[in-house]
mmCIF file as gemmi writes it, N, C-alpha and C atoms, coordinates in Angstrom:
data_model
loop_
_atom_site.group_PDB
_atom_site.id
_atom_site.type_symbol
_atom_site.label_atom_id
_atom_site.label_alt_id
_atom_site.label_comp_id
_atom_site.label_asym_id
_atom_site.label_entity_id
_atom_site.label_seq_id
_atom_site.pdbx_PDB_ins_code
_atom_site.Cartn_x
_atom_site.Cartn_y
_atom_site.Cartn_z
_atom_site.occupancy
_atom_site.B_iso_or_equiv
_atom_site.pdbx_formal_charge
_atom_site.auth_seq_id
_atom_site.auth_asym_id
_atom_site.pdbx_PDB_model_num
ATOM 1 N N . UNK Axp A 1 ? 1.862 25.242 -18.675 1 0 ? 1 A 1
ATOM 2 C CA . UNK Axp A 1 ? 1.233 24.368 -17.719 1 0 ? 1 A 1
ATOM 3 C C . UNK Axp A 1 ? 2.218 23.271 -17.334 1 0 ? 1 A 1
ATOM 4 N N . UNK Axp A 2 ? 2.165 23.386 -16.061 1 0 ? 2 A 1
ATOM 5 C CA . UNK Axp A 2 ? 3.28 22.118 -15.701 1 0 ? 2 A 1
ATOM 6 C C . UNK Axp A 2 ? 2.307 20.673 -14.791 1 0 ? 2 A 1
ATOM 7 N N . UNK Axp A 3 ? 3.153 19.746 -14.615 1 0 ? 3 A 1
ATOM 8 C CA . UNK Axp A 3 ? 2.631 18.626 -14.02 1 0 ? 3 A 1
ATOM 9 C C . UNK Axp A 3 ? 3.7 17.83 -13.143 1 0 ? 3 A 1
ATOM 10 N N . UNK Axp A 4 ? 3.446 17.537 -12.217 1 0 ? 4 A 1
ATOM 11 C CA . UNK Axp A 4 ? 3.573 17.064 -11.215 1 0 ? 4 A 1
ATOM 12 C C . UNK Axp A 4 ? 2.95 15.474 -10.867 1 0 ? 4 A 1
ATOM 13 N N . UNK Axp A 5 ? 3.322 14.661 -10.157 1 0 ? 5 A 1
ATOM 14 C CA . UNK Axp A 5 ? 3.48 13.716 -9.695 1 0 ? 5 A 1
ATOM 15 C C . UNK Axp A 5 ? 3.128 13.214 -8.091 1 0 ? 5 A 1
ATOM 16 N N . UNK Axp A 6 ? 1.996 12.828 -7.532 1 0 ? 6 A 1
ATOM 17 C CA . UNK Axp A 6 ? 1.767 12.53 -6.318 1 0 ? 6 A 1
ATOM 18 C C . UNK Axp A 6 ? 1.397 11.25 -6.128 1 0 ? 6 A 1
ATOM 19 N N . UNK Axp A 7 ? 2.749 10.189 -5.03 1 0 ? 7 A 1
ATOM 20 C CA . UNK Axp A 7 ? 2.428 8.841 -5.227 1 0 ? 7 A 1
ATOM 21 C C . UNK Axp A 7 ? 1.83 8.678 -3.852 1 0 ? 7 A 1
ATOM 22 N N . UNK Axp A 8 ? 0.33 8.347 -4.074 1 0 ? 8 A 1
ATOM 23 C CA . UNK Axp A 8 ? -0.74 8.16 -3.066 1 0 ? 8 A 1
ATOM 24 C C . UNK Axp A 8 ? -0.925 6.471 -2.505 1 0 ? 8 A 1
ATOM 25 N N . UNK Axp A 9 ? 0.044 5.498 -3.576 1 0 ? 9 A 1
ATOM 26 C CA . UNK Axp A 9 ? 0.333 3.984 -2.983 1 0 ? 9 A 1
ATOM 27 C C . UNK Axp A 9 ? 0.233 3.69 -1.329 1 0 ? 9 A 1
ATOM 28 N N . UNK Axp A 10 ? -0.6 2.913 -0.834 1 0 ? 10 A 1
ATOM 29 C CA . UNK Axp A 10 ? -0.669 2.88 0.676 1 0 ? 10 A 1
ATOM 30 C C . UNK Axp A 10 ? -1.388 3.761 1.311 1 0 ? 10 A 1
ATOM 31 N N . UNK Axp A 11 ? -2.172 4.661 0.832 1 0 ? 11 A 1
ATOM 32 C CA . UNK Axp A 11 ? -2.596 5.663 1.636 1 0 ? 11 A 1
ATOM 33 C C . UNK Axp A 11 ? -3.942 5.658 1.747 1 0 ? 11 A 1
ATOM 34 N N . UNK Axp A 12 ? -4.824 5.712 2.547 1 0 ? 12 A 1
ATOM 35 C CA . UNK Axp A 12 ? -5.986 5.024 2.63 1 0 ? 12 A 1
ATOM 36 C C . UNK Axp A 12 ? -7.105 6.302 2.344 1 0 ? 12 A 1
ATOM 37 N N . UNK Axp A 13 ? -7.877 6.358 1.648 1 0 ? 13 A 1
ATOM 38 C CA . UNK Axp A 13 ? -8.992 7.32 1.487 1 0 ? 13 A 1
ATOM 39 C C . UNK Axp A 13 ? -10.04 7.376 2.58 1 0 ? 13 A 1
ATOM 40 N N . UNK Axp A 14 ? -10.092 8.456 3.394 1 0 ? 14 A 1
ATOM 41 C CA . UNK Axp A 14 ? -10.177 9.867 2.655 1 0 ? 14 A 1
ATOM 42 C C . UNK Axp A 14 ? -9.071 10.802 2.882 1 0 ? 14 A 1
ATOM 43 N N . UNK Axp A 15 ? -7.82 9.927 3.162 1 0 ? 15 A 1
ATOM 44 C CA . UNK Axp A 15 ? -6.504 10.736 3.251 1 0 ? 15 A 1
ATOM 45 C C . UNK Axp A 15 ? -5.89 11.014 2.127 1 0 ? 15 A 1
ATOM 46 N N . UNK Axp A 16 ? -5.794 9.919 1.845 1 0 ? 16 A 1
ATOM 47 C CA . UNK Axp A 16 ? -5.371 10.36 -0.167 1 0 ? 16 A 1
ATOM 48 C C . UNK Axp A 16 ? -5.955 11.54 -0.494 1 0 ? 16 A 1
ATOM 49 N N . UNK Axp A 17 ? -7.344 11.863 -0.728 1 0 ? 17 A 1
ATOM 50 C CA . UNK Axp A 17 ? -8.542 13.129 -0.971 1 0 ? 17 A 1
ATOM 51 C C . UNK Axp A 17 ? -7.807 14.023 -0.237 1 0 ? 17 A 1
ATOM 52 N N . UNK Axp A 18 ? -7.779 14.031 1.112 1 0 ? 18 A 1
ATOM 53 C CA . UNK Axp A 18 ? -6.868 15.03 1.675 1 0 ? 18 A 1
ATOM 54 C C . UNK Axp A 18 ? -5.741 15.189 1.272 1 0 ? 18 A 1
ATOM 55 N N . UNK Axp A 19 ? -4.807 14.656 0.974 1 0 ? 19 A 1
ATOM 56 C CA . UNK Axp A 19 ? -3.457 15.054 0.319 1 0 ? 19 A 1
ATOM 57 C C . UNK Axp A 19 ? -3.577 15.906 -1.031 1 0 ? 19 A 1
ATOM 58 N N . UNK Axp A 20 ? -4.27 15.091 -1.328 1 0 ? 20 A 1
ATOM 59 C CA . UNK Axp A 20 ? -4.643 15.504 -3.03 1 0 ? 20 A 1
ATOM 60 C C . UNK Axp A 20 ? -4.853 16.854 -3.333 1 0 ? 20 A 1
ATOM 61 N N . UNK Axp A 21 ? -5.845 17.381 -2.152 1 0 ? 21 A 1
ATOM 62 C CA . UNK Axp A 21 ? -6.273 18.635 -2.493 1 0 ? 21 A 1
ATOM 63 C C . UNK Axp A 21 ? -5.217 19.574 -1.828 1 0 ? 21 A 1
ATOM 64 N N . UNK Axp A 22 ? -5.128 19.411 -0.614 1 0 ? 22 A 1
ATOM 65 C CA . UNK Axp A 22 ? -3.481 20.131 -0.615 1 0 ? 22 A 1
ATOM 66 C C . UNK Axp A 22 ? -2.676 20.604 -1.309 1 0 ? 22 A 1
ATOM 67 N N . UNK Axp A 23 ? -3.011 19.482 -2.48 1 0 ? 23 A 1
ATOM 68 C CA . UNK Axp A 23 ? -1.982 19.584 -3.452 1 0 ? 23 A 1
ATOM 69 C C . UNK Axp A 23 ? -2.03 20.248 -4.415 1 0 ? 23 A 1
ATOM 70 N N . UNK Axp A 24 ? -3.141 20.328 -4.896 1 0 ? 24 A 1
ATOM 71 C CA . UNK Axp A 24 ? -4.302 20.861 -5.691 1 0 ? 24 A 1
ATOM 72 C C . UNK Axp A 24 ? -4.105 22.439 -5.606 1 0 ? 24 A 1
ATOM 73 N N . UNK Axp A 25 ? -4.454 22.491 -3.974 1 0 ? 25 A 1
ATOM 74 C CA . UNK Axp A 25 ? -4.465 24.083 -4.057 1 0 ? 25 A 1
ATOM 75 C C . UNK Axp A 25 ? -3.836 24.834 -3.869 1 0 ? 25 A 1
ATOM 76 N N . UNK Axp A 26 ? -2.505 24.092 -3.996 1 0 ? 26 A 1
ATOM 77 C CA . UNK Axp A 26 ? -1.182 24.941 -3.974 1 0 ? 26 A 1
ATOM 78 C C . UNK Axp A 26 ? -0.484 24.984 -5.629 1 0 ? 26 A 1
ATOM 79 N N . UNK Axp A 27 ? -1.401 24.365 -6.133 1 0 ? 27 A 1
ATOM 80 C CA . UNK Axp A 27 ? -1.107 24.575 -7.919 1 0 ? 27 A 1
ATOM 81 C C . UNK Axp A 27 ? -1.563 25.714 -8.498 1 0 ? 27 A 1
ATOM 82 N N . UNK Axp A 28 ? -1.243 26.348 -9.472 1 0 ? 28 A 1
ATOM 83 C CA . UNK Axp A 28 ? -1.51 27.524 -10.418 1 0 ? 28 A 1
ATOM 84 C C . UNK Axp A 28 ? -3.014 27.456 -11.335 1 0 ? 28 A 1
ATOM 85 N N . UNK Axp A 29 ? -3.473 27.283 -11.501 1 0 ? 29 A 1
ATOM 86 C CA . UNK Axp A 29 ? -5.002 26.942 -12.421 1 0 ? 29 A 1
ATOM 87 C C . UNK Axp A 29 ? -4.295 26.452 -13.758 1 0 ? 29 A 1
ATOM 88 N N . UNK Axp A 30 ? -4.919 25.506 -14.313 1 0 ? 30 A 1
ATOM 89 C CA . UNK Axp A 30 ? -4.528 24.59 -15.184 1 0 ? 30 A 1
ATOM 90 C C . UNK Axp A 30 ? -3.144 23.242 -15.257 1 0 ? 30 A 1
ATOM 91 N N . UNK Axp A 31 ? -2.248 23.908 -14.374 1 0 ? 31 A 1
ATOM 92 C CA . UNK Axp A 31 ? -1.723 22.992 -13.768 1 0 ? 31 A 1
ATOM 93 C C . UNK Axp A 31 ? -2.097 21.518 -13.509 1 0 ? 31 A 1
ATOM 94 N N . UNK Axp A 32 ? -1.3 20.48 -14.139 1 0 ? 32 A 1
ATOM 95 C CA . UNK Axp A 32 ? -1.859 18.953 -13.715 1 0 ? 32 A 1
ATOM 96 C C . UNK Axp A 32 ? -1.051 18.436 -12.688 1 0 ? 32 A 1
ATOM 97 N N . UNK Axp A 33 ? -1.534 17.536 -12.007 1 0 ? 33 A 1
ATOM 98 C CA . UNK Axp A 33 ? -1.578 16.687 -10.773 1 0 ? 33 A 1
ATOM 99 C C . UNK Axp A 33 ? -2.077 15.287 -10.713 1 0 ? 33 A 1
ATOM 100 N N . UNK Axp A 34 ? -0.79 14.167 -10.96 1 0 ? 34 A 1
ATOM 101 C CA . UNK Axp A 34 ? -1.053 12.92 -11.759 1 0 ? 34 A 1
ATOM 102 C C . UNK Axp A 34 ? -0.782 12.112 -10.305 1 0 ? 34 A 1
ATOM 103 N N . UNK Axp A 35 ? -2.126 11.308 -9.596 1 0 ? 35 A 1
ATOM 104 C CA . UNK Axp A 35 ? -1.964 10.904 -8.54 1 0 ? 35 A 1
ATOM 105 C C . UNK Axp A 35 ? -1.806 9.525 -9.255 1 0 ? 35 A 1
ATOM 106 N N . UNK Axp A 36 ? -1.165 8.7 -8.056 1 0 ? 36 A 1
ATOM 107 C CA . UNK Axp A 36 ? -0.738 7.344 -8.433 1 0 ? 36 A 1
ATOM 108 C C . UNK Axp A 36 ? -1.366 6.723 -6.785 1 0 ? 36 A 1
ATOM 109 N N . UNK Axp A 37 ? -2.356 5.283 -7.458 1 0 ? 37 A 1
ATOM 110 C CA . UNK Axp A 37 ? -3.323 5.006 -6.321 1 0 ? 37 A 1
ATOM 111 C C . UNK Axp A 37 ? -3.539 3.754 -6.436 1 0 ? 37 A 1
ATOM 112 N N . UNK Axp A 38 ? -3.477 3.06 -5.458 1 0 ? 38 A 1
ATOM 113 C CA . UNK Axp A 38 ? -3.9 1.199 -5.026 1 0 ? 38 A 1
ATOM 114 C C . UNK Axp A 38 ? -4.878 0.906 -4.414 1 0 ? 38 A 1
ATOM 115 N N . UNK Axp A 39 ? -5.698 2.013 -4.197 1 0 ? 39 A 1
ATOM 116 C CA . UNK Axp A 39 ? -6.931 1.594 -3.662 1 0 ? 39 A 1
ATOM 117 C C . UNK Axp A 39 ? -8.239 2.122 -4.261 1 0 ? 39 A 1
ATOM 118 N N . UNK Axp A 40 ? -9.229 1.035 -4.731 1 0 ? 40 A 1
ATOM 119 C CA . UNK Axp A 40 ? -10.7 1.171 -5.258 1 0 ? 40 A 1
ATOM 120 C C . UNK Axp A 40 ? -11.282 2.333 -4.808 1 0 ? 40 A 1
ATOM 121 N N . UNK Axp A 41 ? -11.2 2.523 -3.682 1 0 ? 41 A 1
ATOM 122 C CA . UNK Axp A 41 ? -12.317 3.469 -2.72 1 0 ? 41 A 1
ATOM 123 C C . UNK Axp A 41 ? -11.704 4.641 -3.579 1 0 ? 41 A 1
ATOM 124 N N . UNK Axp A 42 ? -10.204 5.151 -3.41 1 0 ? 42 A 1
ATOM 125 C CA . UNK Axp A 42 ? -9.675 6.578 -3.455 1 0 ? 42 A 1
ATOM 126 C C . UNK Axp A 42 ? -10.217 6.758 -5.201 1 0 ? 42 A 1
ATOM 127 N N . UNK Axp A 43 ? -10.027 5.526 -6.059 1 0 ? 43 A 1
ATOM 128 C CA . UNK Axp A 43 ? -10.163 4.99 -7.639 1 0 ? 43 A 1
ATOM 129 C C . UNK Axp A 43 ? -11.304 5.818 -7.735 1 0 ? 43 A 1
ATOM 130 N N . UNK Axp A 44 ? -12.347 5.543 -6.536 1 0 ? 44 A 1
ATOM 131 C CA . UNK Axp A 44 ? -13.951 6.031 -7.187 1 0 ? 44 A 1
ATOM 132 C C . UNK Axp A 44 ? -14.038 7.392 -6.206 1 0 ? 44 A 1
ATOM 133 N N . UNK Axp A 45 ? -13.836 7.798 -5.137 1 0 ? 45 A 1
ATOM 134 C CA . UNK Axp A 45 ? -14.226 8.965 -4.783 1 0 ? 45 A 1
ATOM 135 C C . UNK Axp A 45 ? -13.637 10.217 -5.198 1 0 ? 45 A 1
ATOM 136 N N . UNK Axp A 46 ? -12.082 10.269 -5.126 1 0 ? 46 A 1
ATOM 137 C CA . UNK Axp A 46 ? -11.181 11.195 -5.634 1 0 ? 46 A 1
ATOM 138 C C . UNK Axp A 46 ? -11.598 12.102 -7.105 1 0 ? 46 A 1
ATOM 139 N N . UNK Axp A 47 ? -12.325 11.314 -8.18 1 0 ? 47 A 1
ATOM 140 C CA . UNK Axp A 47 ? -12.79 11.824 -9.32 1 0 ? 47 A 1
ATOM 141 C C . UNK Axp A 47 ? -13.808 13.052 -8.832 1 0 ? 47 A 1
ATOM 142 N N . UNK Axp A 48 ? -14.77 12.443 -7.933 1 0 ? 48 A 1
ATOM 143 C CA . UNK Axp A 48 ? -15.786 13.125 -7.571 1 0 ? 48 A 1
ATOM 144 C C . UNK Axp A 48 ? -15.891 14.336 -6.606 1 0 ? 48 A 1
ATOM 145 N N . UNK Axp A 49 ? -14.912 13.566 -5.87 1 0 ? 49 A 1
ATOM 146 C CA . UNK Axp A 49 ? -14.374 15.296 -4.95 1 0 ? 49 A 1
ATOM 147 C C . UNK Axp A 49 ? -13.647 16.279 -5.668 1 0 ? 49 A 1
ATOM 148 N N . UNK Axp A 50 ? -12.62 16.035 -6.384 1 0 ? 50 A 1
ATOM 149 C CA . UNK Axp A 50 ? -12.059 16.983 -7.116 1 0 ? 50 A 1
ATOM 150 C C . UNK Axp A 50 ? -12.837 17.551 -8.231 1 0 ? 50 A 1
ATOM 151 N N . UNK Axp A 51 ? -13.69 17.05 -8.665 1 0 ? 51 A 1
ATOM 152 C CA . UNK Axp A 51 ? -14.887 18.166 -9.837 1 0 ? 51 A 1
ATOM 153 C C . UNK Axp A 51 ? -15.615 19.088 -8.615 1 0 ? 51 A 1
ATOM 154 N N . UNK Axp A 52 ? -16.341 18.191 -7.219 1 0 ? 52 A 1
ATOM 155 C CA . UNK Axp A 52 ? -16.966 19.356 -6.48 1 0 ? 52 A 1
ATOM 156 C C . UNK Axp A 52 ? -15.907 20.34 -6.282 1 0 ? 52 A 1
ATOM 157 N N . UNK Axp A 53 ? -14.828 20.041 -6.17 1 0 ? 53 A 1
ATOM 158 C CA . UNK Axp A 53 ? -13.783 21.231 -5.703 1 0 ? 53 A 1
ATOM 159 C C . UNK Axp A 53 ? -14.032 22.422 -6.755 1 0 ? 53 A 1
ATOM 160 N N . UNK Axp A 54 ? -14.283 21.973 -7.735 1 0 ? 54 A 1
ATOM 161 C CA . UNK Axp A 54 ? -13.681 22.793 -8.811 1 0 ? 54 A 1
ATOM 162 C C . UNK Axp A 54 ? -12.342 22.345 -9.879 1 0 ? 54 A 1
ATOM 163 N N . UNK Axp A 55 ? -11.707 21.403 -9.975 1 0 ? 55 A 1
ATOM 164 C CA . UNK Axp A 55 ? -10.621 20.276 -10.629 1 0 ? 55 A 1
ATOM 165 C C . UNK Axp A 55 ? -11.835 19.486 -11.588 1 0 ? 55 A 1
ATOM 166 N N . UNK Axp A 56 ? -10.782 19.548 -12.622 1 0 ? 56 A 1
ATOM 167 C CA . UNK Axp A 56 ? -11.327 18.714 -13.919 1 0 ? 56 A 1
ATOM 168 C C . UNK Axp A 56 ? -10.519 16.899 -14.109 1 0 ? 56 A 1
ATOM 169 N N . UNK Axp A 57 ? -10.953 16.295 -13.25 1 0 ? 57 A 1
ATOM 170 C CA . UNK Axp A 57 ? -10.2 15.113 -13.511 1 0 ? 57 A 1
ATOM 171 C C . UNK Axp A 57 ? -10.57 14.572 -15.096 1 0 ? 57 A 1
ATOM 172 N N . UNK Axp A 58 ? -9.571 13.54 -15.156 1 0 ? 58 A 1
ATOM 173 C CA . UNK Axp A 58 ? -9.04 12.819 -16.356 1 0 ? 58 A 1
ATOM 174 C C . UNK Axp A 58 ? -9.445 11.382 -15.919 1 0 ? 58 A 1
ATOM 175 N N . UNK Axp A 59 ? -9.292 10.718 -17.263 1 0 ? 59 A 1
ATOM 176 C CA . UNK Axp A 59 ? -9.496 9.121 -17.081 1 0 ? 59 A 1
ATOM 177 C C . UNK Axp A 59 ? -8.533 8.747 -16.401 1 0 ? 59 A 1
ATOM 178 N N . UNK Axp A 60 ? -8.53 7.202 -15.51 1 0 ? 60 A 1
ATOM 179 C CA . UNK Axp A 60 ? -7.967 6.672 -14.822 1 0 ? 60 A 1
ATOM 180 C C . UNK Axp A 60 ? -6.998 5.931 -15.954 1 0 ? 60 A 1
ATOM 181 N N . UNK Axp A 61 ? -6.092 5.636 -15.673 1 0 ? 61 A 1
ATOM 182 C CA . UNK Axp A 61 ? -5.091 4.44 -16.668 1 0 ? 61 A 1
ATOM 183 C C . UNK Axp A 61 ? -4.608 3.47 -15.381 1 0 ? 61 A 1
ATOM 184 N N . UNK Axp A 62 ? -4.361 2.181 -15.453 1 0 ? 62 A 1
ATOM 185 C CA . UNK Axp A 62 ? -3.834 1.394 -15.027 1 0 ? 62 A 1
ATOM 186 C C . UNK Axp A 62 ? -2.745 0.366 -15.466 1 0 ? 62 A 1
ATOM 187 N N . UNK Axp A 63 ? -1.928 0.491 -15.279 1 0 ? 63 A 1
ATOM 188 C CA . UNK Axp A 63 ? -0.578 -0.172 -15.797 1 0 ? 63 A 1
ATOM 189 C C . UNK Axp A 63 ? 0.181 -0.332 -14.438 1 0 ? 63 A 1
ATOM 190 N N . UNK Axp A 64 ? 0.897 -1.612 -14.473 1 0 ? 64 A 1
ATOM 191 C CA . UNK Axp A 64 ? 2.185 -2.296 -13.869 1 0 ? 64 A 1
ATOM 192 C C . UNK Axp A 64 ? 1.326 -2.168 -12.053 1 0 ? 64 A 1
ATOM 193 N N . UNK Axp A 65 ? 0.297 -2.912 -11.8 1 0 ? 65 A 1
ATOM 194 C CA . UNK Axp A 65 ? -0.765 -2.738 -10.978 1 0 ? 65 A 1
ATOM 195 C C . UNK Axp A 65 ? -1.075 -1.447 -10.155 1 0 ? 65 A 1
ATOM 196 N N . UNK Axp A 66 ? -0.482 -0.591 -10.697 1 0 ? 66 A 1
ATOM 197 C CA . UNK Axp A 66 ? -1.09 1.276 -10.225 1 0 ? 66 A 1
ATOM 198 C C . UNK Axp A 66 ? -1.742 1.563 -10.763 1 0 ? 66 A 1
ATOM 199 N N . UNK Axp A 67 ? -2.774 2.512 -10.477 1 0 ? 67 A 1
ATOM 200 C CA . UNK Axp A 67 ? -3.392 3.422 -10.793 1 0 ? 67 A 1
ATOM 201 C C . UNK Axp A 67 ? -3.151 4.847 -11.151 1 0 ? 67 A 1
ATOM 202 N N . UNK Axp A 68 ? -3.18 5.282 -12.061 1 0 ? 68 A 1
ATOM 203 C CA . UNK Axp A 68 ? -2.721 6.852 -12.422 1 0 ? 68 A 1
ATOM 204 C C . UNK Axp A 68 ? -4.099 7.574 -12.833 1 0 ? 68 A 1
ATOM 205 N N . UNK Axp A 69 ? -4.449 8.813 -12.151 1 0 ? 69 A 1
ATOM 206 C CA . UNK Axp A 69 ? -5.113 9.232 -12.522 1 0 ? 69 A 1
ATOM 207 C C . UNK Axp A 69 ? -4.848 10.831 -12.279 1 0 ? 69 A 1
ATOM 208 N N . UNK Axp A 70 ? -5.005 11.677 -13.668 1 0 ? 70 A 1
ATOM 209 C CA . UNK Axp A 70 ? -4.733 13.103 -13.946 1 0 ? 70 A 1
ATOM 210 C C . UNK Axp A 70 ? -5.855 14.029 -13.455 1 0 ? 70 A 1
ATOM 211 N N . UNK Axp A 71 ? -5.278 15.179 -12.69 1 0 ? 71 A 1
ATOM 212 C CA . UNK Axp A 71 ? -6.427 15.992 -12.154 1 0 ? 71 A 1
ATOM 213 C C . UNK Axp A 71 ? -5.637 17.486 -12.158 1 0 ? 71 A 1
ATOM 214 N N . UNK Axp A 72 ? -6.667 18.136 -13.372 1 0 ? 72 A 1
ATOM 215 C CA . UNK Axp A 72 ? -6.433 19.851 -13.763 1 0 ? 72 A 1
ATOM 216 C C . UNK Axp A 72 ? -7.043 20.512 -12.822 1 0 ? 72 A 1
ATOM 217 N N . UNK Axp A 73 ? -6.155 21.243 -12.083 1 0 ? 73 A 1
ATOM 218 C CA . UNK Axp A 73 ? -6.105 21.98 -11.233 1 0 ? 73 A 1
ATOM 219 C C . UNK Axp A 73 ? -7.35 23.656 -11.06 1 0 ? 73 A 1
């Protein structure tokens, strides 16, 4: 299983969501996808779209004022 890196900084939701899954579904199944995010909105919806997708997100971490949050493909 590999992981990857998508810096979503500046990008306003529901574009982030759109990138994300792009991203998502060009991954292998189990594959992770560690978005990096500055905005609340993408913080709270992104979890929730990616389980309807079918993606198992992870807890959010916040350090050095980003947001990181892991999502299994």
């Amino acid at each position: 299983m590999s992981a990857e890196t998508l810096d979503l900084r500046g990008v306003k939701c529901p574009l982030s969501w759109a990138r994300a899954k792009v991203r998502l579904d060009e991954l292998r199944r189990g594959d992770r996808l560690i978005l990096l995010l500055d905005e609340a909105r993408a913080l709270r919806d992104i979890p929730r779209a990616a389980e309807a997708a079918g993606h198992a997100p992870g807890q959010a971490r916040f350090a050095a004022g980003v947001w990181s949050l892991e999502i299994e493909a």
